[in-house]
PASEBA-1860 file (N, C-alpha, C; in nm, 3 decimals):
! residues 88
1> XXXXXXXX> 5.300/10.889/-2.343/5.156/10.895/-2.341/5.097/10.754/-2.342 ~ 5.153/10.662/-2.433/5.074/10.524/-2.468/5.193/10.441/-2.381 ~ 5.172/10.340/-2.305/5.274/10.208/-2.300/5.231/10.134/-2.369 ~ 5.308/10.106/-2.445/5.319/9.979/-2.502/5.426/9.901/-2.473 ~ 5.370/9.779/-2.449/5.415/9.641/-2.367/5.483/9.568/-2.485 ~ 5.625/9.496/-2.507/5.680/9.420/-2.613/5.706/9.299/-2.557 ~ 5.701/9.287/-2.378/5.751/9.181/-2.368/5.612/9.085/-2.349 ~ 5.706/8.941/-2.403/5.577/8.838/-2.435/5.505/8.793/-2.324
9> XXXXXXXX> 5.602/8.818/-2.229/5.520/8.757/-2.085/5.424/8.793/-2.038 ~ 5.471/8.924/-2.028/5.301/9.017/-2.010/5.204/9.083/-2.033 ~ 5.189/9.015/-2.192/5.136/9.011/-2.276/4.971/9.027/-2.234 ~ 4.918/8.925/-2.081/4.785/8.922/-2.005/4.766/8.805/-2.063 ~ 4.603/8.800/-2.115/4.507/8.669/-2.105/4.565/8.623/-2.253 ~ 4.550/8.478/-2.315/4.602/8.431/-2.445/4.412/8.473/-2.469 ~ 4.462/8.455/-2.613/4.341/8.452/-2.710/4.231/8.329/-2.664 ~ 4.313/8.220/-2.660/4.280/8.079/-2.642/4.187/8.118/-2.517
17> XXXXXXXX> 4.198/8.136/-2.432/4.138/8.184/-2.252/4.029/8.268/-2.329 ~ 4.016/8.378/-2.371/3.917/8.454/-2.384/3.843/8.421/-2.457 ~ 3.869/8.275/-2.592/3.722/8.277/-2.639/3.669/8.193/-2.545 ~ 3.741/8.078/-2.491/3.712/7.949/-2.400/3.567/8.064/-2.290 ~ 3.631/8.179/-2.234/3.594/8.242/-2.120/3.415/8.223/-2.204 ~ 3.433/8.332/-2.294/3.306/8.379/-2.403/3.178/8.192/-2.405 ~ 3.267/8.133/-2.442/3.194/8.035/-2.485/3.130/7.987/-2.344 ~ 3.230/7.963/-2.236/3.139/7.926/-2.104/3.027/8.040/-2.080
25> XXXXXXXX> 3.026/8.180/-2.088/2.951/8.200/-2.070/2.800/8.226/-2.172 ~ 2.843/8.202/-2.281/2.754/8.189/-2.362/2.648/8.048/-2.309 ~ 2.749/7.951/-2.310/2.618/7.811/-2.247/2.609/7.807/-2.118 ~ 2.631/7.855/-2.002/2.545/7.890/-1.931/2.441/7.993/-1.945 ~ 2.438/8.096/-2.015/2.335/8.195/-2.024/2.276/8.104/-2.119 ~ 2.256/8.020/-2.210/2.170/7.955/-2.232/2.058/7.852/-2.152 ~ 2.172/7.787/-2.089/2.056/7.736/-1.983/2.036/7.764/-1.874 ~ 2.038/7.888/-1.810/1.989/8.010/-1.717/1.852/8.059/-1.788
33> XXXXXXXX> 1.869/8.067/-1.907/1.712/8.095/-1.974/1.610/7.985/-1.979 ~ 1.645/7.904/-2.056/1.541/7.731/-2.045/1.507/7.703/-1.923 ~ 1.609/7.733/-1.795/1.532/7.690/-1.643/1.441/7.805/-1.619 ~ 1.486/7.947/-1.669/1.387/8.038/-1.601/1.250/8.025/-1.670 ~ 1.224/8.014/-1.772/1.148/7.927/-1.869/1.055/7.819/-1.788 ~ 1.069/7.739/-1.749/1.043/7.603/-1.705/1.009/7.627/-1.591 ~ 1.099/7.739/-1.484/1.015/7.770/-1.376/0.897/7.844/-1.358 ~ 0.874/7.957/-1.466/0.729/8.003/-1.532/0.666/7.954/-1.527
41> XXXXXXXX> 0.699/7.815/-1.625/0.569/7.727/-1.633/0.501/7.652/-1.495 ~ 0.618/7.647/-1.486/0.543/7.539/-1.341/0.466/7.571/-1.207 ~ 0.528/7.735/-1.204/0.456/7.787/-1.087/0.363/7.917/-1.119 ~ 0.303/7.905/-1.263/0.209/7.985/-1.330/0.112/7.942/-1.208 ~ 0.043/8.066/-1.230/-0.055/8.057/-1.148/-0.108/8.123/-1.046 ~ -0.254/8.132/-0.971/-0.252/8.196/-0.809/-0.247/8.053/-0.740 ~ -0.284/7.943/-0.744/-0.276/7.833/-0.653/-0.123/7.818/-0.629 ~ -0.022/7.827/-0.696/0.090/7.804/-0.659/0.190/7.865/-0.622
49> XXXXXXXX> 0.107/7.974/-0.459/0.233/8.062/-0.438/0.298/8.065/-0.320 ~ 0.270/7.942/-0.221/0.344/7.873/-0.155/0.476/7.805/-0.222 ~ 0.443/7.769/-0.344/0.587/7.700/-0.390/0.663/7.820/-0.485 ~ 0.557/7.911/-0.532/0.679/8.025/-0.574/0.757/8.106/-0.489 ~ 0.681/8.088/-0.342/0.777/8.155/-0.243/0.899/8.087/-0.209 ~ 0.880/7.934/-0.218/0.981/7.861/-0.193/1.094/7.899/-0.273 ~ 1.050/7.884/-0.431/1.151/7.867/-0.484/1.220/8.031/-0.490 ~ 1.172/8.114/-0.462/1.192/8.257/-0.439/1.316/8.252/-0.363
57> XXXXXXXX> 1.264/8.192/-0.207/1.405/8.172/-0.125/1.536/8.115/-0.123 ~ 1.448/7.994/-0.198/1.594/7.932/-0.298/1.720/7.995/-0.358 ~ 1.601/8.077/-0.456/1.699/8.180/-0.514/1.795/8.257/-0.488 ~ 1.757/8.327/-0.376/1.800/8.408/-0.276/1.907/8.339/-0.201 ~ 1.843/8.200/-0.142/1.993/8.140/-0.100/2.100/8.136/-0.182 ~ 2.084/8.069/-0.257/2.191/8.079/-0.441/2.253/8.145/-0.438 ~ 2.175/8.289/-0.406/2.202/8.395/-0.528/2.352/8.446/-0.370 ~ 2.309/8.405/-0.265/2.424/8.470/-0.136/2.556/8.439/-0.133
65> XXXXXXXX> 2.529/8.285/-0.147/2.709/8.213/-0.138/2.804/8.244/-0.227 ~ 2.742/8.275/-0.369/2.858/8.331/-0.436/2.914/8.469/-0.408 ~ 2.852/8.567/-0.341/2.881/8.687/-0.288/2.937/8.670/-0.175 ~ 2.916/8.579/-0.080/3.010/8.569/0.062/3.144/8.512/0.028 ~ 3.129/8.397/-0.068/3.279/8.391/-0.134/3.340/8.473/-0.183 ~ 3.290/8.554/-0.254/3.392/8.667/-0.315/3.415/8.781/-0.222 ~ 3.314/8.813/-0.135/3.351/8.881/-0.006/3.479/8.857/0.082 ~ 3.489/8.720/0.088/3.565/8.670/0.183/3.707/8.646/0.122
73> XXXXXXXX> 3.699/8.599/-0.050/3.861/8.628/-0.068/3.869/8.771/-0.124 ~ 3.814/8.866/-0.094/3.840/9.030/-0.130/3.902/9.035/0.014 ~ 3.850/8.987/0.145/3.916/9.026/0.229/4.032/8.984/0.249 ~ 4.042/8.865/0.204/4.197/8.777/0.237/4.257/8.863/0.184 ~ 4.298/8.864/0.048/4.344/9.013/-0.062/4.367/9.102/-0.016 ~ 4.286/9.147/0.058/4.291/9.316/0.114/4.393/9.257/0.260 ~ 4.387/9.179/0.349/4.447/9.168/0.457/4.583/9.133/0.456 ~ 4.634/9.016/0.278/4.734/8.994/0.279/4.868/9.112/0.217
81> XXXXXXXX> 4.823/9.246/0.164/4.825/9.373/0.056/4.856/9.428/0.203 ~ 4.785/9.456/0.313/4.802/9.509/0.434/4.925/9.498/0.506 ~ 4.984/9.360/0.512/5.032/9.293/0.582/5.170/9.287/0.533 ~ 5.167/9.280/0.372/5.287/9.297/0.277/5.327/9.520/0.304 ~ 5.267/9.553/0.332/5.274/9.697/0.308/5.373/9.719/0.464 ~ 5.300/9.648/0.570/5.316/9.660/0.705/5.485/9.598/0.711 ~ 5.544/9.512/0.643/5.648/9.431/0.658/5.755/9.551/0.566 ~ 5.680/9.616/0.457/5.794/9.682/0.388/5.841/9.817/0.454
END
């Protein structure tokens, strides 16, 4: 019903890795807040919505490349899994 794993190797992530992981993302979600913060301030307003559109698109650019990267090695992954299947 349960596996349980004894050997040390594959054991997965050390302790050490997962708080390290925790802590990176703890200080970036800190200053992901102070900029979103700061961008409030600056483009408060109705006069300033030429530059909130800007920075809108910005965002949007940002927010793409990390998704086409991970798109693109999901496909490598998936093509090299294909290719290993195709040979066996």
């Amino acid at each position: 019903m349960f596996n349980i794993n004894t050997n040390n190797k594959k054991q997965g992530v050390s302790r050490l890795a997962k708080i390290s992981f925790l802590l990176v993302i703890f200080f970036f979600n800190l200053s992901a807040n102070a900029q979103c913060a700061m961008c409030r301030a600056a483009l408060g307003g109705d006069e300033n919505t030429k530059q909130a559109e800007a920075v809108n698109d910005g965002i949007v650019y940002l927010m793409v490349v990390p998704y086409l990267l991970v798109a693109v090695i999901g496909y490598l992954i998936y093509r090299m899994y294909q290719s290993k299947k195709k040979n066996a």
